[in-house]
C-alpha positions in Angstrom: 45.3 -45.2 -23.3 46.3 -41.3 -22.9 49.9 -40.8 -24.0 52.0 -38.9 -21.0 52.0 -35.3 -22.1 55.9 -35.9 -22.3 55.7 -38.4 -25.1 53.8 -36.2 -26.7 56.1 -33.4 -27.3 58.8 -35.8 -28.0 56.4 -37.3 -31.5 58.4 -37.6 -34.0 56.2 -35.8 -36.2 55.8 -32.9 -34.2 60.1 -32.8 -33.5 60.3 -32.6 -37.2 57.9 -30.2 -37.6 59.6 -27.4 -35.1 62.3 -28.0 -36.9 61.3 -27.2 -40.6 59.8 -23.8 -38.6 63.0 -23.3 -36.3 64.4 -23.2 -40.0 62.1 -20.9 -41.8 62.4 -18.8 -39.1 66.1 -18.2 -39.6 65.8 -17.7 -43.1 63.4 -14.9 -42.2 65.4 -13.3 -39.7 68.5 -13.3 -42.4 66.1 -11.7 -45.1 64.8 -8.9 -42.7 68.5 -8.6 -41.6 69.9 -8.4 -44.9 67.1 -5.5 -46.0 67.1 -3.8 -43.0 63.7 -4.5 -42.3 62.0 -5.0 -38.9 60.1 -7.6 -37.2 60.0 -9.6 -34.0 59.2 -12.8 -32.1 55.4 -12.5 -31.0 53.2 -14.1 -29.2 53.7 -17.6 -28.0 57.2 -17.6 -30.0 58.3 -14.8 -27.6 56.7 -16.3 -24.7 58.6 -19.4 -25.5 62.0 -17.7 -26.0 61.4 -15.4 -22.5 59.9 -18.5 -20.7 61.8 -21.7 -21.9 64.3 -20.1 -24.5 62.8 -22.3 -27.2 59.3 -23.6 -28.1 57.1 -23.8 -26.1 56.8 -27.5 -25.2 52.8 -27.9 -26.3 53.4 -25.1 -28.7 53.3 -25.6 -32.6 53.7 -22.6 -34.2 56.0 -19.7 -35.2 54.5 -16.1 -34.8 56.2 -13.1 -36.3 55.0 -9.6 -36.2 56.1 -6.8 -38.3 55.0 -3.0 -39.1 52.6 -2.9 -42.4 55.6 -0.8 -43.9 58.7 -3.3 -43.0 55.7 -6.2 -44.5 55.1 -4.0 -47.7 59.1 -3.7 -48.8 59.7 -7.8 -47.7 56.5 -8.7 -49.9 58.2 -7.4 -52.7 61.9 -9.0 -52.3 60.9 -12.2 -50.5 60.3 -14.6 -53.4 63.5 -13.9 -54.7 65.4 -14.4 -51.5 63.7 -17.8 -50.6 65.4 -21.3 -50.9 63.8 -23.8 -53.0 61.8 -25.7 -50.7 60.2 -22.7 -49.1 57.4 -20.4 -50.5 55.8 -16.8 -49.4 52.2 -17.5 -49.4 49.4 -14.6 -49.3 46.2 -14.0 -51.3 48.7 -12.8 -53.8 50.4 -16.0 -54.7 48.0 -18.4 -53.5 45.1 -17.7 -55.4 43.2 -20.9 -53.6 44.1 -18.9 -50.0 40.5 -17.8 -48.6 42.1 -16.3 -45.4 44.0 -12.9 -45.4 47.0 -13.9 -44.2 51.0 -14.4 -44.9 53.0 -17.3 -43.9 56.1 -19.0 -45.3 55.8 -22.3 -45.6 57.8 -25.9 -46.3 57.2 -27.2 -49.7 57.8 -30.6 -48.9 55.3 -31.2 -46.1 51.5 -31.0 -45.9 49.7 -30.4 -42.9 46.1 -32.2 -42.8 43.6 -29.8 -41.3 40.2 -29.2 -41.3 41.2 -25.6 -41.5 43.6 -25.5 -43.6 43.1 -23.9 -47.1 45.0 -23.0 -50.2 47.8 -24.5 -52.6 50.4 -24.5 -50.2 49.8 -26.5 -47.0 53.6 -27.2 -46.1 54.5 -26.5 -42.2 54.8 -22.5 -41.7 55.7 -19.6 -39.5 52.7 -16.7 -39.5 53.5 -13.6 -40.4 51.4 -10.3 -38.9 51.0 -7.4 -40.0 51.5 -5.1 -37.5 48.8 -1.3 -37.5 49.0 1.7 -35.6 46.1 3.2 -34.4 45.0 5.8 -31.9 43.7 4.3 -28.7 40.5 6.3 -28.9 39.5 4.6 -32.5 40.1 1.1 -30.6 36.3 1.0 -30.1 35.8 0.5 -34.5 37.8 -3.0 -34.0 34.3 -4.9 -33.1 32.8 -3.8 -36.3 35.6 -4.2 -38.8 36.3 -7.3 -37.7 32.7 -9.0 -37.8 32.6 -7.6 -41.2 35.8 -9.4 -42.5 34.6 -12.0 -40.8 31.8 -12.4 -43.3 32.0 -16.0 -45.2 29.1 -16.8 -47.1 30.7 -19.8 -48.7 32.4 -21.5 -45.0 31.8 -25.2 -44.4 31.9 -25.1 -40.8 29.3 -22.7 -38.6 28.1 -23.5 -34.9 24.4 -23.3 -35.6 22.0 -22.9 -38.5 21.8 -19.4 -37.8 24.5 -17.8 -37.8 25.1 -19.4 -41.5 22.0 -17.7 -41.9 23.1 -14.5 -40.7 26.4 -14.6 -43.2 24.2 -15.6 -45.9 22.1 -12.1 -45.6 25.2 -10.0 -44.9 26.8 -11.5 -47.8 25.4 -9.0 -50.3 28.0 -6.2 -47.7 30.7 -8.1 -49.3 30.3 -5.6 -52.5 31.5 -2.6 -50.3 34.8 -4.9 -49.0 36.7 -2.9 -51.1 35.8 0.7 -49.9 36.0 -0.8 -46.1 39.6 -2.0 -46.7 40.0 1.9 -47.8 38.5 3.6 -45.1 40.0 1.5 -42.7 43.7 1.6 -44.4 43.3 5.6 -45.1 41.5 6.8 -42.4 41.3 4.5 -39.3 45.2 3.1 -39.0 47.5 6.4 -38.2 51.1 5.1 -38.6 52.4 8.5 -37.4 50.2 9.1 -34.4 49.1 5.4 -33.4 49.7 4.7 -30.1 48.6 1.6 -30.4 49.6 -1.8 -32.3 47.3 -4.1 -33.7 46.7 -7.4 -35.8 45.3 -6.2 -39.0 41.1 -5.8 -38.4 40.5 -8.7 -40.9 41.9 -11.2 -38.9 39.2 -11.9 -36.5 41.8 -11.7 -33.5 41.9 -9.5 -30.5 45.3 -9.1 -30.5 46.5 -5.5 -29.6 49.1 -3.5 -26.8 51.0 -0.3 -26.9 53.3 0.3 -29.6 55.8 1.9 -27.2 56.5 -1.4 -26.1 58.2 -2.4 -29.4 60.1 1.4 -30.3 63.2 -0.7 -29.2 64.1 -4.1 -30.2 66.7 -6.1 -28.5 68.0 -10.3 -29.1 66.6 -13.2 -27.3 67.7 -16.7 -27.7 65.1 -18.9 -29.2 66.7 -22.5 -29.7 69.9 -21.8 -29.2 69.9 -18.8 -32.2 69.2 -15.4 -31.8 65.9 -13.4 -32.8 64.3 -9.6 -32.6 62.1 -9.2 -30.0 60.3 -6.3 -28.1 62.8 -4.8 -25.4 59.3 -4.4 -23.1 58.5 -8.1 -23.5 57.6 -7.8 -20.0 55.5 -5.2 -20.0 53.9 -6.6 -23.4 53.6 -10.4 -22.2 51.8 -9.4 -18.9 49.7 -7.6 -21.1 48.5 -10.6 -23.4 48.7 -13.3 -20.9 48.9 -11.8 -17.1 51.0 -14.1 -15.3 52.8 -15.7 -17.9 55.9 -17.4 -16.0 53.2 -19.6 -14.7 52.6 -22.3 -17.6 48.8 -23.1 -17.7 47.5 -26.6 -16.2 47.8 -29.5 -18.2 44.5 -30.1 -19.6 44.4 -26.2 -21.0 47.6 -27.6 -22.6 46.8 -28.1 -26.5 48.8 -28.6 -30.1 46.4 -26.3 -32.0 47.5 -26.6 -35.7 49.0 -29.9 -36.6 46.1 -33.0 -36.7 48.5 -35.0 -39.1 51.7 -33.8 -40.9 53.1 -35.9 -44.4 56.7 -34.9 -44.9 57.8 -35.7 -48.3 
């Protein structure tokens, strides 16, 4: 028998999990206050806050966004600002961590996913990194991000081919180095971007005018206060069109969580 979508959001294991994120979120909102250093709600978190002033319901996730320089200066203070049960996890201090990414993450919870890699599997918020770019290099994001994309060693493909096609690219991986360069040196233009984007290794399209965020104002998200875009208008409608309207019930979908163990 299908569960009513209502009794779904209220799970137990999915109330506790917003809340371990609802509290890692504050903690990183009082960091970045403390240090002066930017971010905002993004993404489905800001929809949430703008559309339901909370999660939203079949939402379970925290997105954060914040400029590659504000992420630079909090990579290097976070760890010691961090309570005890929570850790900053990137490539850097999660050696097991395939993905390039940054999250913080609960240490005393493990999320079960078939996706899910690395030491520290706890229930998170994502951090972006935020890039500026000029909207007439836009047209390079196709090829840097099927080269990051490269994964000789994943366990999961859609067809025979395309692990096929990752095992003769593989060899490309050499140059990863002097791509990450010319990308970081040459492509991104924090002066003269006009553009934000999700860094080109994650293999997302997420992108819309950096004007949008050039003032930041405070939206409630569950009852607490948070950074986010001034233009969340202008940026929402952007990503998601007509995003008052919540999507029809079969497109809605927990996406992260298959089975949480809180210790």
């Amino acid at each position: 028998m299908i569960q009513p979508e209502e009794e779904l959001y209220n799970d137990p294991t999915l109330v506790e999990a917003k809340k371990r994120m609802f509290k890692i979120l504050k903690v990183h909102d009082a960091i970045c206050r403390k240090h002066g250093l930017k971010y905002w709600i993004d993404w489905g978190t800001l929809l949430g806050a703008v559309r339901h002033k909370g999660f939203i319901p079949w939402d379970d996730d925290i997105d954060v966004s914040m400029p590659r320089a504000d992420l630079n200066k909090y990579m290097k203070i976070v760890e010691n600002e961090l309570p005890e049960d929570m850790v900053f996890q990137s490539r850097k201090t999660d050696r097991l961590l395939k993905r390039h990414k940054y999250n913080l993450r609960d240490l005393n919870s493990e999320i079960v996913h078939k996706f899910i890699d690395g030491e520290f599997r706890g229930v998170f918020i994502d951090i972006f990194p935020v890039d500026s770019v000029k909207s007439s290099r836009l047209f390079l994001a196709p090829f840097f991000k099927t080269y990051f994309s490269i994964d000789y060693s994943k366990k999961t493909y859609a067809s025979f081919s395309r692990r096929l096609i990752h095992y003769i690219l593989s060899p490309f991986l050499l140059f990863k180095p002097l791509v990450r360069f010319i990308k970081n040196k040459f492509i991104f233009d924090e002066k003269n971007g006009d553009m934000y984007v999700l860094d080109w290794e994650y293999n997302d399209p997420g992108q819309y005018k950096k004007s949008y965020c050039d003032e930041l104002i405070e939206l409630e998200f569950e009852g607490a206060l948070f950074f986010a875009p001034k233009e969340y208008d202008l940026l929402l409608t952007e990503l998601y069109g007509d995003y008052m309207t919540p999507p029809e019930i079969g497109n809605r979908a927990f996406k992260h969580h298959d089975k949480i163990i809180f210790k």
